[in-house]
C-alpha positions as CSV (number, residue, x, y, z in Angstrom):
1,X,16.3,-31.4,27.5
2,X,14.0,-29.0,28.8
3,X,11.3,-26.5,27.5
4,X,13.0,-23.6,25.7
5,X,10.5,-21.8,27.3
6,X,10.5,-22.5,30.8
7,X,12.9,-21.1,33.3
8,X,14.7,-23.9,35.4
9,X,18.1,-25.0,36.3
10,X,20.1,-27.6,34.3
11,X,17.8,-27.6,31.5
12,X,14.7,-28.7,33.8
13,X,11.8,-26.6,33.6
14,X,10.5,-25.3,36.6
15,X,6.7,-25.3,35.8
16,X,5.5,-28.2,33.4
17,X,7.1,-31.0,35.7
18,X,8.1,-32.7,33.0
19,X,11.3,-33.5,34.7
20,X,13.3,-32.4,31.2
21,X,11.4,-35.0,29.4
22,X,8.8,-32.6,27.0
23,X,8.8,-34.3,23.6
24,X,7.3,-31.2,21.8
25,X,10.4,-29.0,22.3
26,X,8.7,-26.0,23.2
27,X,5.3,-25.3,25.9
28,X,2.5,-25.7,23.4
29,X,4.0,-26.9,20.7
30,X,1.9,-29.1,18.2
31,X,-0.9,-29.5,21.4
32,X,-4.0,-30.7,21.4
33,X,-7.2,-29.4,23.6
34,X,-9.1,-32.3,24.2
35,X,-12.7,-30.4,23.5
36,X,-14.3,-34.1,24.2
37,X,-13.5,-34.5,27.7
38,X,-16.6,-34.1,29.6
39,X,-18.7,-35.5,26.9
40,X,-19.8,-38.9,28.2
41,X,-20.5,-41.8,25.7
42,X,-23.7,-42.9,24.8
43,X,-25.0,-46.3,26.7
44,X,-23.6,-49.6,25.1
45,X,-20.9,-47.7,23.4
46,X,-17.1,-48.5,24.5
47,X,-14.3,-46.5,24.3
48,X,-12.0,-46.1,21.7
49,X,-8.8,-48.0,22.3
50,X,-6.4,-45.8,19.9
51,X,-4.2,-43.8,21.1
52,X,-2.4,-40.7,19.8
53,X,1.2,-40.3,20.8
54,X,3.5,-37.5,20.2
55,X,7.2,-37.9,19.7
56,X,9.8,-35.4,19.6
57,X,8.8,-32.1,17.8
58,X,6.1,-32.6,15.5
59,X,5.9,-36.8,14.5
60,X,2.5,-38.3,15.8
61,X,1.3,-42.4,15.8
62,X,-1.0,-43.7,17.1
63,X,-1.0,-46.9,18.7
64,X,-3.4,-49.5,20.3
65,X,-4.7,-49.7,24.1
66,X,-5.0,-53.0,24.3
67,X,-4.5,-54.0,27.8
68,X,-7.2,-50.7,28.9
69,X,-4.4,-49.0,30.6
70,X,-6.3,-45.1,32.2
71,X,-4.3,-42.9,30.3
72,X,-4.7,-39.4,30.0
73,X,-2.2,-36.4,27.9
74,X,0.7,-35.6,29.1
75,X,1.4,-39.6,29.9
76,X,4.4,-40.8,28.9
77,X,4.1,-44.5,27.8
78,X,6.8,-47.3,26.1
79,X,5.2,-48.6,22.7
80,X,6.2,-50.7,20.0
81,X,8.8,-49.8,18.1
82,X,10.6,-51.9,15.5
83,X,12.9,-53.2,16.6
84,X,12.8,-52.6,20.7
85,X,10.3,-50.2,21.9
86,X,9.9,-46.6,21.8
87,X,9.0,-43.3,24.6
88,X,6.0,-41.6,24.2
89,X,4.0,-38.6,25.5
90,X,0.2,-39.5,25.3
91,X,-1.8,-36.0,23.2
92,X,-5.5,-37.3,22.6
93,X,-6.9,-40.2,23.6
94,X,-10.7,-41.5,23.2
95,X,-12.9,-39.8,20.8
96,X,-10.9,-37.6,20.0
97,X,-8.1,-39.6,18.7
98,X,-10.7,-41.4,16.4
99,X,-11.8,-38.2,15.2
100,X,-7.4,-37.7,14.4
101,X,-7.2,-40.9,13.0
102,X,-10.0,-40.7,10.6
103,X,-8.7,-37.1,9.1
104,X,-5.1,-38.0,8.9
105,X,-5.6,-42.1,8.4
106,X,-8.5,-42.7,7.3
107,X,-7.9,-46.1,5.7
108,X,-6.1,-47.3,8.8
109,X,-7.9,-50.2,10.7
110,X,-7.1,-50.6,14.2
111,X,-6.4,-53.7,14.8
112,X,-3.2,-53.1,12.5
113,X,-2.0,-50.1,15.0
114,X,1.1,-51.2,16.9
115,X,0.9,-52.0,20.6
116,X,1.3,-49.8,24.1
117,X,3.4,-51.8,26.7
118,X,3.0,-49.9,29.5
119,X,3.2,-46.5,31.3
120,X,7.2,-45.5,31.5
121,X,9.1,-46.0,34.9
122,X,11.9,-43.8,35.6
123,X,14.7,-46.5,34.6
124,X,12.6,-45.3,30.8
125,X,12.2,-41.7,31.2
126,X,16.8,-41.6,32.2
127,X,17.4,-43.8,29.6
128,X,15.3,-41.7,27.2
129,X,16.3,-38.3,28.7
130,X,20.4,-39.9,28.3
131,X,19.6,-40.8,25.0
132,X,17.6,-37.0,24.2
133,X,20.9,-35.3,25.1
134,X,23.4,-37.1,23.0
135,X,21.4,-36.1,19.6
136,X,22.7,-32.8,19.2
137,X,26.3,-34.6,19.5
138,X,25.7,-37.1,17.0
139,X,24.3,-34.1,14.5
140,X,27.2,-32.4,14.3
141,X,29.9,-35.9,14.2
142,X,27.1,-36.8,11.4
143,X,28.0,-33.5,9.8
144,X,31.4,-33.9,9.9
145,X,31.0,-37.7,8.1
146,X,28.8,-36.3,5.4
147,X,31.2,-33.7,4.8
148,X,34.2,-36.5,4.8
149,X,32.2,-38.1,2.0
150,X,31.8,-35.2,-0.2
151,X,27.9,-35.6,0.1
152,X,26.0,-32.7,-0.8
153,X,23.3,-33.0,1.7
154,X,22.5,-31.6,5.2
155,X,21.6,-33.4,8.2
156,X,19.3,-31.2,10.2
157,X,17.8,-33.4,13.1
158,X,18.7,-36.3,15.0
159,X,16.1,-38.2,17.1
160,X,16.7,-41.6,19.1
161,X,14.3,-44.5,19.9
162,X,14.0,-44.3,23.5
163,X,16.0,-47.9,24.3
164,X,18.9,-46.0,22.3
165,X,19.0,-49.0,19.9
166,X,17.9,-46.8,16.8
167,X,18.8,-43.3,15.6
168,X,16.8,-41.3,12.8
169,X,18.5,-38.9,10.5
170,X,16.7,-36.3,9.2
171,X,17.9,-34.3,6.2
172,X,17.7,-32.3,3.0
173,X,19.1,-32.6,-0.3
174,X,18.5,-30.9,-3.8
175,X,19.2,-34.5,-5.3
176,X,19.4,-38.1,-4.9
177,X,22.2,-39.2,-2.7
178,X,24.0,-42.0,-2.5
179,X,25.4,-42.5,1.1
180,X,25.7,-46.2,1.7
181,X,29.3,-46.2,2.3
182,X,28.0,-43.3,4.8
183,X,25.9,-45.9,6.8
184,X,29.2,-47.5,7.5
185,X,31.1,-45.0,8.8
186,X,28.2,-43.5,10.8
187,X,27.7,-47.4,12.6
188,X,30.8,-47.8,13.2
189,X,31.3,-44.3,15.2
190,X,27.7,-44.4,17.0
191,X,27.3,-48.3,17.7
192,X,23.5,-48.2,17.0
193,X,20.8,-49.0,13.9
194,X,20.9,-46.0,11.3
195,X,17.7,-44.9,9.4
196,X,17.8,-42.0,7.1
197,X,14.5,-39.9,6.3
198,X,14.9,-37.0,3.6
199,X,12.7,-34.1,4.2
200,X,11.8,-30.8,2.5
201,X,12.6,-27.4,3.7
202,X,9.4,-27.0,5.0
203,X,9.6,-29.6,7.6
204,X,13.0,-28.7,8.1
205,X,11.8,-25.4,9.3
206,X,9.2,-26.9,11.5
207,X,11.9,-29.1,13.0
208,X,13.8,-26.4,14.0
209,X,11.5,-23.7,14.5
210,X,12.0,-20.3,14.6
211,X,11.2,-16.5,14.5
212,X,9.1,-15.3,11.3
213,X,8.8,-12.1,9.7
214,X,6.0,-10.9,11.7
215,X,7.7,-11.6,15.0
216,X,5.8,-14.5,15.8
217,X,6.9,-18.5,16.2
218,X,6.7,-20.0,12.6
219,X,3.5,-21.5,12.1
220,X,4.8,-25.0,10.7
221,X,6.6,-25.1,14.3
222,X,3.7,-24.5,16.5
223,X,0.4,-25.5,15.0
224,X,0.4,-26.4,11.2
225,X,1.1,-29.6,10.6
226,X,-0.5,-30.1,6.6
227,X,1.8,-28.0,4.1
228,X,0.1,-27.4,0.9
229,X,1.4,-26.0,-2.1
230,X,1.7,-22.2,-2.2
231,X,1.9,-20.4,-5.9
232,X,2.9,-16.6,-7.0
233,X,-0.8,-16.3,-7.8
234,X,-1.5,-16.3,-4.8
235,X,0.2,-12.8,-4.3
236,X,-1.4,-12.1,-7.5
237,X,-4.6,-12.1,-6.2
238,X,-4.1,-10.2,-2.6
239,X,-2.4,-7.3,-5.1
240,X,1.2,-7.8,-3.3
241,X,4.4,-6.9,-4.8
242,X,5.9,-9.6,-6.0
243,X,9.0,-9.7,-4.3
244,X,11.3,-12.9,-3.5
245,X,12.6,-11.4,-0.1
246,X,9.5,-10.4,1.3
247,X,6.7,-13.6,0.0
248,X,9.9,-16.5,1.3
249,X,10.2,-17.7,4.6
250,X,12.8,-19.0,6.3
251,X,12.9,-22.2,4.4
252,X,13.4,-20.3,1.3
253,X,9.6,-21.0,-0.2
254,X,6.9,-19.4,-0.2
255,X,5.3,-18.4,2.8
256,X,2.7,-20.6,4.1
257,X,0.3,-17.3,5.5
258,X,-0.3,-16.5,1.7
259,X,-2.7,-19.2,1.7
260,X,-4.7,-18.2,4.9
261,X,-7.5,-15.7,3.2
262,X,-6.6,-16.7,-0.4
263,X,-10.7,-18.4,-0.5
264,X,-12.3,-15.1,0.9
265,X,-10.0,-12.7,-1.7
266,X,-11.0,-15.4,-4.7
267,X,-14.6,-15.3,-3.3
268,X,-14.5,-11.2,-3.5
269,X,-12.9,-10.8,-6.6
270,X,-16.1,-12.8,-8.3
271,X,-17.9,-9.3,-8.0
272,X,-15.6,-7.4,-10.0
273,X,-15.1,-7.1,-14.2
274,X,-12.3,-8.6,-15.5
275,X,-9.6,-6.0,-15.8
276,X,-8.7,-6.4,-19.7
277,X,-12.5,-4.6,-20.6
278,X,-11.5,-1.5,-21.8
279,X,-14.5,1.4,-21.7
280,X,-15.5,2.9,-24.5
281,X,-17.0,6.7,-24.0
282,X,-17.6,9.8,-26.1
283,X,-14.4,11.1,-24.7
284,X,-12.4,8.1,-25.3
285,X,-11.7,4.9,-24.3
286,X,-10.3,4.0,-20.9
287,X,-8.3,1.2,-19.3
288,X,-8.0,-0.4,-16.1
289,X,-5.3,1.0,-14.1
290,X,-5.7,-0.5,-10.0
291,X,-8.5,-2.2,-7.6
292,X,-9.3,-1.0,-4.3
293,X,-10.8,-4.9,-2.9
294,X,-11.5,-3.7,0.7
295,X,-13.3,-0.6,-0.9
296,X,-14.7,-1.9,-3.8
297,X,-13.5,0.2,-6.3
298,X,-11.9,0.1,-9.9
299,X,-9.8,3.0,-11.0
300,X,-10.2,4.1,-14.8
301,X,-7.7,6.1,-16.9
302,X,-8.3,8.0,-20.9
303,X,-5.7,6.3,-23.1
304,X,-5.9,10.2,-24.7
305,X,-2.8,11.8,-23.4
306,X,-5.4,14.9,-23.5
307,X,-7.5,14.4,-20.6
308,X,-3.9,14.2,-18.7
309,X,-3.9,10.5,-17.8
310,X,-6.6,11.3,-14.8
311,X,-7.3,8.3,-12.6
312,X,-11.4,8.2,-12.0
313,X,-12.7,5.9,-8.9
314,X,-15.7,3.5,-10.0
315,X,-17.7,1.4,-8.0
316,X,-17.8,-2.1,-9.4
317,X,-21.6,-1.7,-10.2
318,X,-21.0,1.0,-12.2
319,X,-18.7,-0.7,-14.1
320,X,-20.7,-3.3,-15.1
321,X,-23.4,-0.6,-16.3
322,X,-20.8,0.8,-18.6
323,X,-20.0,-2.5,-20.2
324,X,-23.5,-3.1,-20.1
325,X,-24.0,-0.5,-22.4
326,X,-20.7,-0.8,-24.8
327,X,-22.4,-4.1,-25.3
328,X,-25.6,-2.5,-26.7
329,X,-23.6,-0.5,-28.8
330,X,-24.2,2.7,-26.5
331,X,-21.4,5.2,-25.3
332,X,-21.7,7.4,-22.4
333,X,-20.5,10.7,-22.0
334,X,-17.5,10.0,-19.7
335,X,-16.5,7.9,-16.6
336,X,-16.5,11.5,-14.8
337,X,-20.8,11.1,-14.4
338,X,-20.3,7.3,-12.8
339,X,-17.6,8.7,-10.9
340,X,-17.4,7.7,-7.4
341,X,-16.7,10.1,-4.1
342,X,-13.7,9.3,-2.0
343,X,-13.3,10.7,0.9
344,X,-9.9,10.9,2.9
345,X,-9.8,11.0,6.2
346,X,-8.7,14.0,7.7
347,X,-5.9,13.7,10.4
348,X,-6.0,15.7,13.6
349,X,-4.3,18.8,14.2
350,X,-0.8,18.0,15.9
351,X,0.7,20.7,17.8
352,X,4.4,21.0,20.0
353,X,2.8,21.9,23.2
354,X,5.5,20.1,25.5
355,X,8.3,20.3,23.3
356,X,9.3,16.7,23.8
357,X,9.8,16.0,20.0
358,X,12.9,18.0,19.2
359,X,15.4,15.3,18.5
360,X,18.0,18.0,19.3
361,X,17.2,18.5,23.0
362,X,20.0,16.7,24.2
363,X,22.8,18.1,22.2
364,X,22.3,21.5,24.0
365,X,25.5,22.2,25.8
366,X,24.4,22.9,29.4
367,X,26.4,25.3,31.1
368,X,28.0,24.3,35.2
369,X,26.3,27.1,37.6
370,X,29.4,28.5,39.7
371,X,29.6,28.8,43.0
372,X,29.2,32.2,44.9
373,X,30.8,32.6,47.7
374,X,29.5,33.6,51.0
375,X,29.6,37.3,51.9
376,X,29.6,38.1,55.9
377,X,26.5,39.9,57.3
378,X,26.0,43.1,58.5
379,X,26.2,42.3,62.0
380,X,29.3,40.4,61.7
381,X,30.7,43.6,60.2
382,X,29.3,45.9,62.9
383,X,30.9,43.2,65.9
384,X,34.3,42.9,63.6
385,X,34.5,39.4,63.8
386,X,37.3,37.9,61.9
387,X,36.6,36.3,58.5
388,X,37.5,32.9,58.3
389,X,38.6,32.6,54.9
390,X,41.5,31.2,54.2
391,X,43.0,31.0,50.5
392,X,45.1,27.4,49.7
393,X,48.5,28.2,48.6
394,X,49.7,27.5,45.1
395,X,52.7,25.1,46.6
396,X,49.9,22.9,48.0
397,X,51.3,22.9,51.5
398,X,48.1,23.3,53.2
399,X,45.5,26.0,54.2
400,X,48.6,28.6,55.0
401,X,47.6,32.6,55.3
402,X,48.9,34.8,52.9
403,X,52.4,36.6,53.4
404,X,51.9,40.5,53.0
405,X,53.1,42.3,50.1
406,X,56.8,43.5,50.5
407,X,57.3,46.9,48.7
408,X,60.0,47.0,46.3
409,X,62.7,48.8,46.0
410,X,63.6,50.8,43.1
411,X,67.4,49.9,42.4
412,X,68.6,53.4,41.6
413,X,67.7,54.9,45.1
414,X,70.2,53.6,47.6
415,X,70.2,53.5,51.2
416,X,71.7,57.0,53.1
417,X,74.1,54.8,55.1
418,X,75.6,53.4,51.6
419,X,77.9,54.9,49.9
């Protein structure tokens, strides 16, 4: 399988050189910039022997150097694997993969870390590559056996061990499911070990990837790897509408990106009143009505229907002066002597100086300019040359010149030699 990215023939990509073999899926997918590489150690320090590998799309190990092999990203190596032994493409190695191991692992030891045999030959890479392009085969006979079952679950990915002695099954389901006698069926058609992971929809969507609502790759397929919880308040608190189609993803939950500047909107909101403090004035009292965050303004309205519901901008500071004051038992005047000046932006004067923005250019009916025909000069007139101008005959027999005009005769006036 290669790149869906890269242009090649057969499925090969033409620029990575991985030969069809990328285990990410996609160029870039789930990489790692080693940011440690010209950083030497200090003296008496030896190198870390772990080892992160990456598997296909976005499952990482990591795994023990033990016989000090050189190995560098982008190496594909066989490890451990239980049983037989696995295909591998190397993402950090060194300091850097002790640095990964202590943020995702951090109770892992490494002398428990499974081993690396060696770097792949090509009898590895064509067996894994031959084993690569029968998952998306098995997926759909897999489909076809859950469905003869009457299991209401959904197999989404398929990945092989790279001897092709072990298949993983990925899928999702709303509730437990019992598929033993599904195991049976599915070794008997596919001749190998079965394993069966359940998954949520959100690694289901990084699985398969895709295009999200602002036109980019989905973030769970490319670069997130840690999904965290995501709540309505989080809208809440960035003042979006809360709207089911817009906040889901393609997974069906909530979007992952509502989490991204949820601290800094927290962090601003600290500044501001709570909305329920109502503002009492000589004129009346006022409620909270909208908050401008970016501009740092609060928007005030007179619950008297005689002041005509006006909305009044106030800076936060002011705010807090007028509950300041409530709290002393002191009213001001009105919220129109704390009131704060907005100014609009004035747009530019737009003019039609071209005319290139009438939608109705085109459906102008443009006329066909006839042909005139060419009139003899003067001095052809003077010499009395011939015209060579020639009418086509109606019959279509050719360029023919025109018989002359017989007179006719009126049939009451007869000949003198007829009697």
């Amino acid at each position: 399988m290669g790149c869906g990215n890269c242009s090649g023939s057969n499925g090969v990509p033409a620029g990575c050189k991985s030969n069809g073999a990328c285990a990410s899926g996609g160029c870039d997918k789930m990489s790692v910039f080693d940011w440690l590489t010209n950083m030497e150690l200090p003296s008496g320090m030896s190198r870390f022997d772990g080892v992160e590998i990456r598997f296909k799309n976005n499952r990482k190990h990591f795994y023990r150097n033990i016989d000090g092999l050189s190995l560098v990203p982008g190496d594909v190596v066989v490890t451990e694997a239980s049983p037989g032994h696995d295909v591998g493409v190397v993402s950090a190695v060194g300091e850097l993969a002790r640095i990964q191991m202590n943020r995702k692992q951090p109770n892992q030891k490494t002398h428990e870390l499974r081993k690396i045999y060696r770097k792949a030959h090509e009898n590895d890479i064509e067996k894994w590559k031959e084993a690569r392009g029968l998952e998306t085969e098995t997926m759909y006979r897999a489909r076809e056996l859950a469905l003869k079952h009457e299991l209401s679950m959904k197999i989404s990915d398929v990945e092989y061990q790279g001897d092709r002695n072990k298949a993983t099954f990925y899928y999702t389901a709303d509730e437990r499911v019992d598929f033993r006698a599904l195991l049976k069926s599915m070794a008997d058609a596919f001749k190998v070990r079965i394993e069966m992971k359940q998954i949520g929809a959100r690694q289901e969507a990084g699985r398969l990837g895709g295009i999200g609502s602002c036109g980019r790759e989905l973030c769970c397929a490319t670069w997130l790897n840690d999904f965290r919880s995501v709540s309505t308040s989080a809208a809440r608190y960035q003042q979006l509408s809360l709207n089911p189609q817009k906040l889901a993803g393609q997974c069906g939950k909530l979007k992952c990106c509502l989490n991204y500047e949820l601290d800094q909107y927290i962090e601003a909101f600290k500044k501001f009143p709570s909305n329920d403090i109502r503002l009492e004035t000589k004129k009346g009292t006022a409620v909270h009505q909208k908050t401008d965050i970016f501009k740092g303004l609060m928007w005030y309205a007179y619950l008297d229907p005689k002041h005509g519901g006006v909305h009044v901008p106030l800076n936060a500071d002011r705010v807090n002066e007028i509950i300041a004051l409530n709290k002393k038992g002191q009213k001001p005047e009105g919220l129109e002597s704390f009131k704060e000046v907005v100014f609009t932006e004035k747009l530019p004067d737009y003019s039609n100086v071209v005319g290139q923005d009438d939608l109705t250019r085109f459906d102008k009916a443009f006329k066909k300019k006839k042909k005139k025909k060419k009139r003899p000069n003067q001095n052809q007139r003077k010499q009395g040359k011939p015209q060579h101008t020639q009418a086509k005959s109606k019959s279509g027999g050719g360029n023919k010149p025109r018989p002359k005009n017989k007179k006719k005769s009126n049939s009451g006036n007869k000949p003198n030699n007829q009697k």
